[in-house]
C-alpha positions as a LaTeX table, in Angstrom:
\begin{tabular}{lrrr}
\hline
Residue & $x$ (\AA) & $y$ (\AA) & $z$ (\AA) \\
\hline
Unk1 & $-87.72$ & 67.82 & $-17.13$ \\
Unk2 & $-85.98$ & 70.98 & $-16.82$ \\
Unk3 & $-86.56$ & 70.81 & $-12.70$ \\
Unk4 & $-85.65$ & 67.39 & $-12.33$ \\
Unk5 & $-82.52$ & 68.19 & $-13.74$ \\
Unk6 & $-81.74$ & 71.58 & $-11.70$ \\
Unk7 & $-82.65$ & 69.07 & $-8.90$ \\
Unk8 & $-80.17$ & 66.59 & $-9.44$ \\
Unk9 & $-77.44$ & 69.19 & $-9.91$ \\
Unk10 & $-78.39$ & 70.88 & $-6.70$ \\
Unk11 & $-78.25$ & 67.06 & $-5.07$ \\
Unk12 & $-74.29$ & 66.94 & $-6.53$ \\
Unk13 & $-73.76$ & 70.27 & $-5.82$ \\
Unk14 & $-74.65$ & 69.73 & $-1.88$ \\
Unk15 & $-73.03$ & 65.99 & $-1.82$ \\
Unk16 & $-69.71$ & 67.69 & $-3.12$ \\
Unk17 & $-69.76$ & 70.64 & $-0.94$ \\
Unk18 & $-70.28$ & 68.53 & 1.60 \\
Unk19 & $-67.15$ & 66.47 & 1.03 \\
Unk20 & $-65.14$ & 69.37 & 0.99 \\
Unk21 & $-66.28$ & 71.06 & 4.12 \\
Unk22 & $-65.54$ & 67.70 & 5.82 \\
Unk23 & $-62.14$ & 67.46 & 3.90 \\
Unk24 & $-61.31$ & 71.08 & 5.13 \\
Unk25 & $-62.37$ & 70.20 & 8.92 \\
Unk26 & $-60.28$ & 67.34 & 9.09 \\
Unk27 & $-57.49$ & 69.37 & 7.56 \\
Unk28 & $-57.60$ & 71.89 & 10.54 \\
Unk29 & $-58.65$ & 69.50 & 13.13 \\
Unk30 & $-55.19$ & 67.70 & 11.96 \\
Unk31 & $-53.05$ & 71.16 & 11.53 \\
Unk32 & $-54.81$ & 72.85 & 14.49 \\
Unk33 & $-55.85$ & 70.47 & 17.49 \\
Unk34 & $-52.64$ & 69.84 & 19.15 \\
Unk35 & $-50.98$ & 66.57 & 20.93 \\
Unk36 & $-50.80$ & 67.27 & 24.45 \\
Unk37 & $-47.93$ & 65.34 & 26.76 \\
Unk38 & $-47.50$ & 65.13 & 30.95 \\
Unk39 & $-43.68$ & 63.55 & 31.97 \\
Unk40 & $-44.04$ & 62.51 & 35.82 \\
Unk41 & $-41.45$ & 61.21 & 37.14 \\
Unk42 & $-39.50$ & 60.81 & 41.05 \\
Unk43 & $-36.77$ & 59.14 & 42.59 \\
Unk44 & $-36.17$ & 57.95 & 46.34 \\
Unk45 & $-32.18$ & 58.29 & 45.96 \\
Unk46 & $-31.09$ & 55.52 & 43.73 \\
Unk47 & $-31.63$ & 54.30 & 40.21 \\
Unk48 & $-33.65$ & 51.10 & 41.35 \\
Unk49 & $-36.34$ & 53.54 & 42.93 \\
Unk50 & $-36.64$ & 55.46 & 39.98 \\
Unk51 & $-41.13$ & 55.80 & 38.93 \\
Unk52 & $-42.04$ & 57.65 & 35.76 \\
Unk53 & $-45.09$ & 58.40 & 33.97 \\
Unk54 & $-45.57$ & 59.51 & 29.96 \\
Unk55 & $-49.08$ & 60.31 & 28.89 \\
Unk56 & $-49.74$ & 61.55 & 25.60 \\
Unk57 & $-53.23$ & 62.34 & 23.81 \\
Unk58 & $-55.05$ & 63.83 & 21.06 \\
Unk59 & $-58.84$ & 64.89 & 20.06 \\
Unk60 & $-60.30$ & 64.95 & 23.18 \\
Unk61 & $-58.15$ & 61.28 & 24.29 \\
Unk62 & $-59.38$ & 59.53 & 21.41 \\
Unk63 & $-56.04$ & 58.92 & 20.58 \\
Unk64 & $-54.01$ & 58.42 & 23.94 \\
Unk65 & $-50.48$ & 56.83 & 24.77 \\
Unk66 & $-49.20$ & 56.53 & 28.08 \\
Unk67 & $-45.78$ & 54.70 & 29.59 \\
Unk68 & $-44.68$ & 53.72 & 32.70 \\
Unk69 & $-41.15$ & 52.87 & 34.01 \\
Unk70 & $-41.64$ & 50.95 & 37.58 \\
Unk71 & $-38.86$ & 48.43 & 39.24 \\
Unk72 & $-36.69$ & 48.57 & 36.12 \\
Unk73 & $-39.98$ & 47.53 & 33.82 \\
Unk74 & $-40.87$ & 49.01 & 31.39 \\
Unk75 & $-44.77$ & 48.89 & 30.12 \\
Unk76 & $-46.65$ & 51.01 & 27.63 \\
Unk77 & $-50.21$ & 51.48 & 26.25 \\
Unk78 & $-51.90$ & 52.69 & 23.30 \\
Unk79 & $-55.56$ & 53.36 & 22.37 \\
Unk80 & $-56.86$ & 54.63 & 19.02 \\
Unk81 & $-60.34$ & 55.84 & 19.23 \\
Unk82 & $-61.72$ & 52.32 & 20.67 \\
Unk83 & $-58.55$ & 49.97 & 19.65 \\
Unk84 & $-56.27$ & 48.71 & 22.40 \\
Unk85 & $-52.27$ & 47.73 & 22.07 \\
Unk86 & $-50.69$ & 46.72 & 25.11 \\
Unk87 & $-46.93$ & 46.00 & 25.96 \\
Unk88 & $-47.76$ & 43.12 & 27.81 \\
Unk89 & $-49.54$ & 41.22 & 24.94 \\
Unk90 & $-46.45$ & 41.57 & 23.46 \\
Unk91 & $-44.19$ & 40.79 & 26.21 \\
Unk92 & $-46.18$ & 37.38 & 26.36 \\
Unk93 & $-46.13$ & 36.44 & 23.08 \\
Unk94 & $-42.58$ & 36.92 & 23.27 \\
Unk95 & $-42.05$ & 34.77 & 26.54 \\
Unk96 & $-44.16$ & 32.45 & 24.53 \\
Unk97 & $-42.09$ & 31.98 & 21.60 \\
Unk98 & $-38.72$ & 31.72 & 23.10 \\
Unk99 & $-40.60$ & 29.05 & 25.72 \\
Unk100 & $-41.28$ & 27.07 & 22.35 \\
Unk101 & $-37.28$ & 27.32 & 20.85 \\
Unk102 & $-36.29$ & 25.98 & 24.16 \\
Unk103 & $-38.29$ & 23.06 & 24.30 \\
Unk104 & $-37.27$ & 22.44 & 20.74 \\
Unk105 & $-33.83$ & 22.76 & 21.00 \\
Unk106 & $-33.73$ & 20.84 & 24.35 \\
Unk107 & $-35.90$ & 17.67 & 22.58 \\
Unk108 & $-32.97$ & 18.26 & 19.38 \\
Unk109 & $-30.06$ & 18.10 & 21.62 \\
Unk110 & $-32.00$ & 15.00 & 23.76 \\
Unk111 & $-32.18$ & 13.45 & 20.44 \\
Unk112 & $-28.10$ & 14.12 & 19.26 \\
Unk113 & $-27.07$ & 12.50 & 22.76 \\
Unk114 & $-29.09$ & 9.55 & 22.10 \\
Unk115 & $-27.59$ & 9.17 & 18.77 \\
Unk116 & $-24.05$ & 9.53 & 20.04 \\
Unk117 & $-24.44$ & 7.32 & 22.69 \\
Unk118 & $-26.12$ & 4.49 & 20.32 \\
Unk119 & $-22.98$ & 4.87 & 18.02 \\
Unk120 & $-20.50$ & 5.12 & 20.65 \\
Unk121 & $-21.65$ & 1.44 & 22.23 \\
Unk122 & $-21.23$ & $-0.29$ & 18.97 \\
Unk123 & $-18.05$ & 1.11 & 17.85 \\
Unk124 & $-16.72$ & 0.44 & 21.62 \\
Unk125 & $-17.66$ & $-3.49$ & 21.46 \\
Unk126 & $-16.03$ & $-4.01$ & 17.78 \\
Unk127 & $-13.09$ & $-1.92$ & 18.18 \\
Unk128 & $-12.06$ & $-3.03$ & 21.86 \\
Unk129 & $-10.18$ & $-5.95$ & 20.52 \\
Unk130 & $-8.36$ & $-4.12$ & 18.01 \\
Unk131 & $-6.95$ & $-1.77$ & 20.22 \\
Unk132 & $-5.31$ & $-4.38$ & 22.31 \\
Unk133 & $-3.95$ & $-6.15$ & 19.41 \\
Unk134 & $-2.61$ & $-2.69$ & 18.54 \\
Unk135 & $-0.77$ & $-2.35$ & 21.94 \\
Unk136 & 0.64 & $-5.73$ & 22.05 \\
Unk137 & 2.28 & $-4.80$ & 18.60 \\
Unk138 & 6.29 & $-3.44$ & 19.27 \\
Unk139 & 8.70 & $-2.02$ & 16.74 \\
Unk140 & 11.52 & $-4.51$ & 15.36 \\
Unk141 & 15.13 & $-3.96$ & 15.71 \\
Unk142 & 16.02 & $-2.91$ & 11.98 \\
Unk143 & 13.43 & $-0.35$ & 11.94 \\
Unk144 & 14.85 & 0.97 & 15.33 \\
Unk145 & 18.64 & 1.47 & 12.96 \\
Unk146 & 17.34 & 2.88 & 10.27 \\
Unk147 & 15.89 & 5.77 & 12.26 \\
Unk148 & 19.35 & 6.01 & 13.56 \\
Unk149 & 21.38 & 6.09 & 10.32 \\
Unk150 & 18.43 & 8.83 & 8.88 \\
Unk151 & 19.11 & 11.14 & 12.11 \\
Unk152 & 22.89 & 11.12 & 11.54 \\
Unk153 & 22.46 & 11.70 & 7.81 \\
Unk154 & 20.14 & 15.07 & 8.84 \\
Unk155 & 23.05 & 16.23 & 11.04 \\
Unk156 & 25.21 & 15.79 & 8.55 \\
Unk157 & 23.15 & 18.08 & 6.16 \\
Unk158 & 22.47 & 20.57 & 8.62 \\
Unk159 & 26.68 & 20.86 & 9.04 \\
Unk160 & 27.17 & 21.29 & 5.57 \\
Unk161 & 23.81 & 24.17 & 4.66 \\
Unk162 & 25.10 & 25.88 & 8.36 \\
Unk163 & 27.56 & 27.50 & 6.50 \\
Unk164 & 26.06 & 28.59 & 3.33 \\
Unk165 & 23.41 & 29.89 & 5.46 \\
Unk166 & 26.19 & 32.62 & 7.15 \\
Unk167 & 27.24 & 33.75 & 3.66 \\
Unk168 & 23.55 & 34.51 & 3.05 \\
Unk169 & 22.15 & 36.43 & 6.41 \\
Unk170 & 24.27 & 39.76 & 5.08 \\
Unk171 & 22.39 & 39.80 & 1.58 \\
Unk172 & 19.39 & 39.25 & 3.49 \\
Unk173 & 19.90 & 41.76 & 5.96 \\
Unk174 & 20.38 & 44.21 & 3.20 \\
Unk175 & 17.39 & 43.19 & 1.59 \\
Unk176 & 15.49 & 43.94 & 4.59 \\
Unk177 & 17.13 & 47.03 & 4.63 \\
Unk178 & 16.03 & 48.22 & 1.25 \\
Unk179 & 12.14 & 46.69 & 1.20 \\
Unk180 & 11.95 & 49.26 & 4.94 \\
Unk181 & 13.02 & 52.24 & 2.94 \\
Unk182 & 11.20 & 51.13 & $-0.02$ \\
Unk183 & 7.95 & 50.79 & 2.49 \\
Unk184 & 8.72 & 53.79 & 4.75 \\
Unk185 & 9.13 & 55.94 & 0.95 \\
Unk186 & 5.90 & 54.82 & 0.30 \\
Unk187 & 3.92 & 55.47 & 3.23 \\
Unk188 & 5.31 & 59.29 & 3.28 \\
Unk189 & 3.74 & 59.39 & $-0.13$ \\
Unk190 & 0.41 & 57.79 & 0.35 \\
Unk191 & 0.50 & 60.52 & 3.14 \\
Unk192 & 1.47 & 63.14 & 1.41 \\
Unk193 & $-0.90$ & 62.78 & $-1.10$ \\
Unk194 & $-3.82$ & 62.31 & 1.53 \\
Unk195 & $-2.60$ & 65.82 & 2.94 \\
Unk196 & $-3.01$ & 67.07 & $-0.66$ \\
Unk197 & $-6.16$ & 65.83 & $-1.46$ \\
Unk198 & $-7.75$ & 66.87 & 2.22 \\
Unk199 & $-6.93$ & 70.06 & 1.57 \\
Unk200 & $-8.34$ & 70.39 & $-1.67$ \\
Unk201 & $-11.69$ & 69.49 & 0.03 \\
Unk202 & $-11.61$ & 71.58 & 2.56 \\
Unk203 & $-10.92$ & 74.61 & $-0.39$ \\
Unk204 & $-13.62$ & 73.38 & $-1.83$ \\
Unk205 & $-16.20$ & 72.71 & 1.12 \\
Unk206 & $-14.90$ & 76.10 & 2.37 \\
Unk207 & $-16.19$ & 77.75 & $-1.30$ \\
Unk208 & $-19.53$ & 76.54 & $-0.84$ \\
Unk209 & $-20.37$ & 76.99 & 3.09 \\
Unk210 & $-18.70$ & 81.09 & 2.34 \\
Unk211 & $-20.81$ & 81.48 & $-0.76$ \\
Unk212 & $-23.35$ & 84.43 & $-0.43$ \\
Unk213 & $-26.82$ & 82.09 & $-1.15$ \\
Unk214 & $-25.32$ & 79.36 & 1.05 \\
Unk215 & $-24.67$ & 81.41 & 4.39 \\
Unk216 & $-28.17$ & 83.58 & 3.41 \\
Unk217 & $-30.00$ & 79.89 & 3.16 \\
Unk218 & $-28.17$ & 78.54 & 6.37 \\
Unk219 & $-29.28$ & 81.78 & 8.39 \\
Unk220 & $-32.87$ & 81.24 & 7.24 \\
Unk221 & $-32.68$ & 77.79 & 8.49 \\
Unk222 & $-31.13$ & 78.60 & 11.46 \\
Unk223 & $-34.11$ & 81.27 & 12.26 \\
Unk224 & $-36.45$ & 78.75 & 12.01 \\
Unk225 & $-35.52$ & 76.46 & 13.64 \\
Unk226 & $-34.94$ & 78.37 & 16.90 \\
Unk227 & $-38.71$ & 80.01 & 16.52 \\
Unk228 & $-39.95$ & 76.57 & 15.99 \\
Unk229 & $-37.61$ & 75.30 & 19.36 \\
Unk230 & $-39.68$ & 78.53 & 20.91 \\
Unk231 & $-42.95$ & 77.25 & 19.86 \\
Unk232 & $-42.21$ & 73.88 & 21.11 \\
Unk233 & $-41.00$ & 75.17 & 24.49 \\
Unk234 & $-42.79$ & 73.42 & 26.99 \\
Unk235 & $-45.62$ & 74.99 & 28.98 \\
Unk236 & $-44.52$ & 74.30 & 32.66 \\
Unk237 & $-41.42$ & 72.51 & 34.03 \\
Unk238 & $-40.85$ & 71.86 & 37.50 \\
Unk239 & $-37.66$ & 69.73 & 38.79 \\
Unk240 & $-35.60$ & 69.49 & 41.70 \\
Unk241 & $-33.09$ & 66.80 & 41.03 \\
Unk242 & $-30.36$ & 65.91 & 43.32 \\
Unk243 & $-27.95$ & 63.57 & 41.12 \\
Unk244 & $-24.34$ & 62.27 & 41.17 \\
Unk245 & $-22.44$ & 59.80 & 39.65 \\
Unk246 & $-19.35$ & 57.63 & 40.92 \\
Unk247 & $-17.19$ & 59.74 & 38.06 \\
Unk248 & $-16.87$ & 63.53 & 39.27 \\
Unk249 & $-15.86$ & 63.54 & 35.28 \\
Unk250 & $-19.65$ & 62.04 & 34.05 \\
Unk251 & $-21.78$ & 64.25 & 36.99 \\
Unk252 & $-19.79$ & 67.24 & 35.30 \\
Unk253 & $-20.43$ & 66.08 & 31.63 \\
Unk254 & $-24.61$ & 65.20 & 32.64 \\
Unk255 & $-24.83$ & 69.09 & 34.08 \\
Unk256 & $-23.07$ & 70.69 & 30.38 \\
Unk257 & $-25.64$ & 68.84 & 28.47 \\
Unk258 & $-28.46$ & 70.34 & 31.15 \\
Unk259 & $-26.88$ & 73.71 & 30.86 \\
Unk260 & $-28.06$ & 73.68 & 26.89 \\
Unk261 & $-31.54$ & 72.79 & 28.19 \\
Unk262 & $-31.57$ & 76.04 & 30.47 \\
Unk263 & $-33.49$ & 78.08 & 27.93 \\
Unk264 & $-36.50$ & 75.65 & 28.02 \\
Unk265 & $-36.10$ & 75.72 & 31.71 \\
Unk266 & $-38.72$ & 77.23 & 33.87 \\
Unk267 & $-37.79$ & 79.25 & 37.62 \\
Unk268 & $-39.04$ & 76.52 & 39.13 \\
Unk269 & $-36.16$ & 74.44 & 38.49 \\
Unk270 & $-33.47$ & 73.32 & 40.70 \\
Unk271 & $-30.78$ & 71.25 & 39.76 \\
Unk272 & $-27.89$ & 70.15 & 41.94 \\
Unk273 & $-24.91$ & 68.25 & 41.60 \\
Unk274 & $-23.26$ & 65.79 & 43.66 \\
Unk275 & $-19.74$ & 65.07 & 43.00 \\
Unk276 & $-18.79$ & 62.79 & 45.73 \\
Unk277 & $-21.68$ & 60.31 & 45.93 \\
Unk278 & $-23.62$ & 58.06 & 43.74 \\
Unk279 & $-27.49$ & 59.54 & 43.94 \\
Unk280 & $-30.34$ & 60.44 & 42.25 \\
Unk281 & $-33.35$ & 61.67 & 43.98 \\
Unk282 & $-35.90$ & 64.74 & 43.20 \\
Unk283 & $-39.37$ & 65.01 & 41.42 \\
Unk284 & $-39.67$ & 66.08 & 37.56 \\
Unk285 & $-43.43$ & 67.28 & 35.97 \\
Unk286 & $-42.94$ & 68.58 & 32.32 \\
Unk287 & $-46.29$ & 69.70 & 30.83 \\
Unk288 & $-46.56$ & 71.49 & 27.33 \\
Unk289 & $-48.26$ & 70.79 & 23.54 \\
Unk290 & $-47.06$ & 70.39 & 20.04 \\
Unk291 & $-49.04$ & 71.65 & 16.79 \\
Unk292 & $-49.06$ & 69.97 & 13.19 \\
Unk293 & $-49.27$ & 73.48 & 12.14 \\
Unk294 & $-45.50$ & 74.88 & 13.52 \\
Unk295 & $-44.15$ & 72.17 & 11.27 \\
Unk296 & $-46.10$ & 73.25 & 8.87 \\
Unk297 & $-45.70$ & 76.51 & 8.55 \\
Unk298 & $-41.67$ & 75.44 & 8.82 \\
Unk299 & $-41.84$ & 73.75 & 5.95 \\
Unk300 & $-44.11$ & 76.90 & 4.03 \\
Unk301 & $-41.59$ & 79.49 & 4.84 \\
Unk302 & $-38.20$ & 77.03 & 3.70 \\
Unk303 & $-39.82$ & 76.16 & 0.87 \\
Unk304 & $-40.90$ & 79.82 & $-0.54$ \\
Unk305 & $-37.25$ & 80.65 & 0.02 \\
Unk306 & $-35.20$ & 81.26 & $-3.30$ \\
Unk307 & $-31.99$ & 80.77 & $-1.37$ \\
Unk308 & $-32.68$ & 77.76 & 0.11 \\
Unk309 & $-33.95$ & 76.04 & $-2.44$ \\
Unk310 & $-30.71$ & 76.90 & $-4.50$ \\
Unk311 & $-28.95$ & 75.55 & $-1.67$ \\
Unk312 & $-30.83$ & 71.93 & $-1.64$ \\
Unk313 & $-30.14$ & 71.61 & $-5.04$ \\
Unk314 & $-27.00$ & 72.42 & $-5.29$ \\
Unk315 & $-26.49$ & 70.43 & $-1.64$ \\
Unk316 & $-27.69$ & 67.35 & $-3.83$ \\
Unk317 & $-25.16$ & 67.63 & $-6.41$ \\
Unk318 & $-22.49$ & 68.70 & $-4.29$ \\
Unk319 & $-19.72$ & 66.02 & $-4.71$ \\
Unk320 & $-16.09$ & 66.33 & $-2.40$ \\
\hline
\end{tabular}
């Protein structure tokens, strides 16, 4: 009896240990196996001729993604382990659908037209006659003077409230007068006090980004995040772009933004400028992998940080 039951608890025993070792190898496969990426991409010399190519996989391409960007379309494609997604699909089941509100507002607005039409022929034969009885009608002569003696009566008002109207445009000019000043007083307060209250948070946002666990945290964070940026740096880069814009002012403002991306830049870079023509043309091939684990281990190191968690709680019940 004794056996049977050392037997069984061996049994558990293995059964558990071997849901942990498979627990713990999915763990590192996840943390350790990393997603690997390829950007293609060229250009004949204007924006129409523009080809590029994404591919992105993991575990041996049991998980792959890839895009494509060809004669301003744009497709994409994604297989998990033996599952299939498509752009297309979707594309077509999208053509499909708006194919179907069409038809059915086209057969709805067929329908109101008929209606309308219907109405509009019955009305037209009863009220035909009407209308020409209506025409035939003319206004009598006594209505003709009363209109008459009416008009001459509103003259006669208007002659009489003309000058009672002259005595009153000074005491309404000086009411207009005061309601301005009252107005303009008020907006120089409402400013004023906007001023005041502005710089009150700016005191007080100044207090907490110059406090001693603040800047310590924000340093911390700021180390971090440019050896994770160093991590992430991509394995090979090779470009020789030739690009302009019609704006001298946008070609300028396109090569700052490059200039920050210098660092992740290989030597085998060449970028060049155009600011008198409208062209893009070159070849681009970025290569490189990312790692669960960076993230990871970003996370790890923030966290174990006294100042900066003092700094995410007291971020969360910061109030201006």
């Amino acid at each position: 009896m004794l056996h049977i039951i050392l037997l069984i608890l061996k049994i558990i025993g293995i059964i558990i240990a071997a849901i942990l070792g498979i627990l713990v190898l999915l763990v590192c496969i996840v943390l350790f196996v990393p997603f690997r990426y390829r950007i293609e991409a060229a250009s004949g010399g204007t924006s129409d001729s523009l080809q590029a190519d994404m591919t992105c996989t993991w575990l041996m391409h049991l998980i792959r993604f890839t895009a494509s960007y060809r004669g301003n379309k744009f497709d994409w494609n994604l297989r998990i382990f033996f599952k299939k997604m498509a752009g297309e699909e979707q594309a077509d089941a999208d053509d499909i659908k708006k194919f179907e509100g069409e038809v059915e507002t086209d057969e709805t607005e067929y329908e109101e037209i008929l209606e309308e039409t219907e109405e509009t022929g019955g009305r037209g034969a009863k009220e035909h006659p009407g209308l020409q009885k209506e025409d035939e009608k003319e206004p009598g002569l006594p209505e003709r003077v009363k209109t008459k003696r009416e008009e001459t009566a509103e003259d006669a008002r208007e002659e009489k409230t003309g000058s009672g109207k002259k005595h009153g445009k000074s005491e309404n000019l000086y009411e207009k007068c005061r309601q301005t000043f009252r107005k303009i007083k008020c907006t120089i307060q409402r400013l004023c006090d906007k001023i005041k209250a502005l710089s009150e948070k700016k005191e007080k946002l100044s207090e907490f980004i110059l406090d001693d666990i603040h800047k310590t945290a924000f340093a911390k964070v700021k180390k971090e995040a440019f050896r994770l940026l160093r991590r992430l740096k991509p394995k090979t880069v090779r470009a020789k772009i030739h690009y302009g814009f019609e704006d001298p002012y946008r070609t300028g403002q396109v090569l700052a933004g490059l200039g920050i991306l210098y660092p992740f830049m290989g030597r085998d870079t060449e970028i060049v400028p155009d600011f008198e023509q409208k062209i893009l043309e070159g070849t681009l091939l970025v290569k490189g992998k990312v790692r669960v684990l960076h993230f990871v281990m970003l996370l790890w190191r923030l966290f174990w940080c006294r100042e900066v968690r003092a700094t995410y709680k007291h971020i969360r019940s910061f109030e201006l």
